[in-house]
C-alpha positions in Angstrom: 14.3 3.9 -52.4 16.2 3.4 -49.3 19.9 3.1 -48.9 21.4 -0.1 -47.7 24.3 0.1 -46.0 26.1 -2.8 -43.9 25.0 -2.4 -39.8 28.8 -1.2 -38.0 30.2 -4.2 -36.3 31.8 -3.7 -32.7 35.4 -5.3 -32.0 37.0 -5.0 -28.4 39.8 -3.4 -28.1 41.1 -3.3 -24.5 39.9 -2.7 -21.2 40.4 0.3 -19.1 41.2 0.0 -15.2 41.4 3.8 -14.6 42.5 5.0 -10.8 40.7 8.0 -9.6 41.4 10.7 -6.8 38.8 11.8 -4.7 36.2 14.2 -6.1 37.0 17.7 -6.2 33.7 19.5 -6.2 33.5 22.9 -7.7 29.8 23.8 -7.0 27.0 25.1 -9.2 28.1 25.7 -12.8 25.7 26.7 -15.9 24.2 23.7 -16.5 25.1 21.7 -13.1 27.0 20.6 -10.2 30.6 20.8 -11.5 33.2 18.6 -10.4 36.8 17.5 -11.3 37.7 14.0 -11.1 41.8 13.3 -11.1 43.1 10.6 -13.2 46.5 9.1 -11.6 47.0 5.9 -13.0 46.1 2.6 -13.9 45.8 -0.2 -16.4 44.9 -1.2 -20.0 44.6 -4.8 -20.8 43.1 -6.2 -24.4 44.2 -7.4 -27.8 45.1 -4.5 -29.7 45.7 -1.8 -26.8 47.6 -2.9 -23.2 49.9 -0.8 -21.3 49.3 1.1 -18.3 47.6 5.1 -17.6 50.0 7.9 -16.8 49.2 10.2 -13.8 47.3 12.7 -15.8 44.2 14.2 -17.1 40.6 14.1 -15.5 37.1 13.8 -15.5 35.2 17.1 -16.3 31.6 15.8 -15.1 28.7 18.0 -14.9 25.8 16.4 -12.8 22.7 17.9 -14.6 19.6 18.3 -12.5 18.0 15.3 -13.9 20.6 13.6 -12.1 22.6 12.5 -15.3 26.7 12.7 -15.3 27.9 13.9 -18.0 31.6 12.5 -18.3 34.3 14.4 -20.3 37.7 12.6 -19.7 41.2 13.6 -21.1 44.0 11.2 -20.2 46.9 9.3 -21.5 48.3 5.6 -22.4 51.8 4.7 -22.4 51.2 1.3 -24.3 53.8 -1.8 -23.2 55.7 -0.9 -26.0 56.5 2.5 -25.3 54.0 4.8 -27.9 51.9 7.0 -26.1 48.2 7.4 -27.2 46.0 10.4 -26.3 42.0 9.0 -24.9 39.0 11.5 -24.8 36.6 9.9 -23.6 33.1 11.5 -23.5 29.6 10.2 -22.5 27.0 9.6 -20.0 26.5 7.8 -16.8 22.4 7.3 -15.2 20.1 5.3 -13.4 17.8 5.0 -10.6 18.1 7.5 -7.8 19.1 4.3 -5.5 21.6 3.0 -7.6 23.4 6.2 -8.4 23.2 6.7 -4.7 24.7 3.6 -3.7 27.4 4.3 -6.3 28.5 7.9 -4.7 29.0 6.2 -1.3 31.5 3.6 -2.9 29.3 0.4 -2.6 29.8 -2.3 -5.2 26.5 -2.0 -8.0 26.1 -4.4 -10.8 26.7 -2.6 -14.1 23.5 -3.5 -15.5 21.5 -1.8 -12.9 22.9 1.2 -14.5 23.7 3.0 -18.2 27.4 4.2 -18.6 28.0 4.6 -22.2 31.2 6.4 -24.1 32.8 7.5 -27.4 36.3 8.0 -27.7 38.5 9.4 -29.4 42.3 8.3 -29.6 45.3 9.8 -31.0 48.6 8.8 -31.4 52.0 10.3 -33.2 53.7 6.6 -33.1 53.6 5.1 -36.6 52.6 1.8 -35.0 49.2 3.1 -33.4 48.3 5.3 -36.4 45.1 3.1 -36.9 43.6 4.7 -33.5 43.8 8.2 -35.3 41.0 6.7 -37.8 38.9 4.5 -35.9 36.1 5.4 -33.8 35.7 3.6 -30.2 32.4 3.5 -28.4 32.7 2.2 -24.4 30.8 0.9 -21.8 31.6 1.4 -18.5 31.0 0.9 -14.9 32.0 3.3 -11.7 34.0 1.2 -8.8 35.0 2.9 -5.5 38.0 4.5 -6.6 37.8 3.7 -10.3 36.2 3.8 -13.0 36.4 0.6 -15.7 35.6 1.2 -18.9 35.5 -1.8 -21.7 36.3 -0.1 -25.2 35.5 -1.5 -28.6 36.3 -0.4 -32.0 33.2 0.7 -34.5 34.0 -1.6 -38.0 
């Protein structure tokens, strides 16, 4: 007999505007082109998470020879209330040969020609944000010349 069990439910949670330096490429790794992605900055907006991103952390992609991107982000929030909450953020970003083309040279492509999915994890040491050390986030995302936006939700 097969277990019911209720389907998660997804709830936003903020919005990530995240500022990138330029690519630092590091060359054939293992298991692909390696390449370090500075975070410096930027902006969360939503209902349970705003603030802004410190100048920290980075994007640890590996480009596999399939042409996926594997994304593997560490960074930081200081929320407008002065807690500061941990992100790793880890996923995938693919899509037509074109598309992810058009998205290296910095040109403006709609999100849904693409799939940039995330989970993340959060962590925080401020009483008030202890519910991000117990929730799990999934994101979706979308790569902007210069950033990277990424639209976080909380699994329920």
């Amino acid at each position: 007999m097969p277990a019911t069990f209720p389907v998660p439910t997804l709830t936003h949670v903020c919005d990530l505007f995240v500022d990138l330096d330029p690519i630092r490429d590091m060359g054939q790794g293992r298991a692909g082109q390696r390449r370090i992605i500075p975070i410096i900055g930027g902006q969360v907006t939503g209902p349970r998470l705003s603030g802004r991103i410190l100048n920290l952390g980075a994007d640890w992609q590996t480009i596999w020879s399939n042409g996926v991107a594997e994304l593997d982000t560490r960074y930081a929030i200081e929320t407008d209330d002065g807690a500061t909450v941990e992100i790793k953020n880890y996923g995938y970003r693919h899509g037509p040969a074109h598309v992810i083309a058009a998205i290296a040279r910095g040109e403006e492509v709609p999100q849904s020609d693409y799939y940039m999915r995330t989970h993340a994890r959060l962590e925080s040491g401020d009483p008030r944000y202890a519910w991000v050390n117990r929730t799990l986030f999934v994101g979706t995302g979308a790569r902007k010349a210069g950033q990277v936006v990424v639209s976080l939700f909380a699994v329920e």
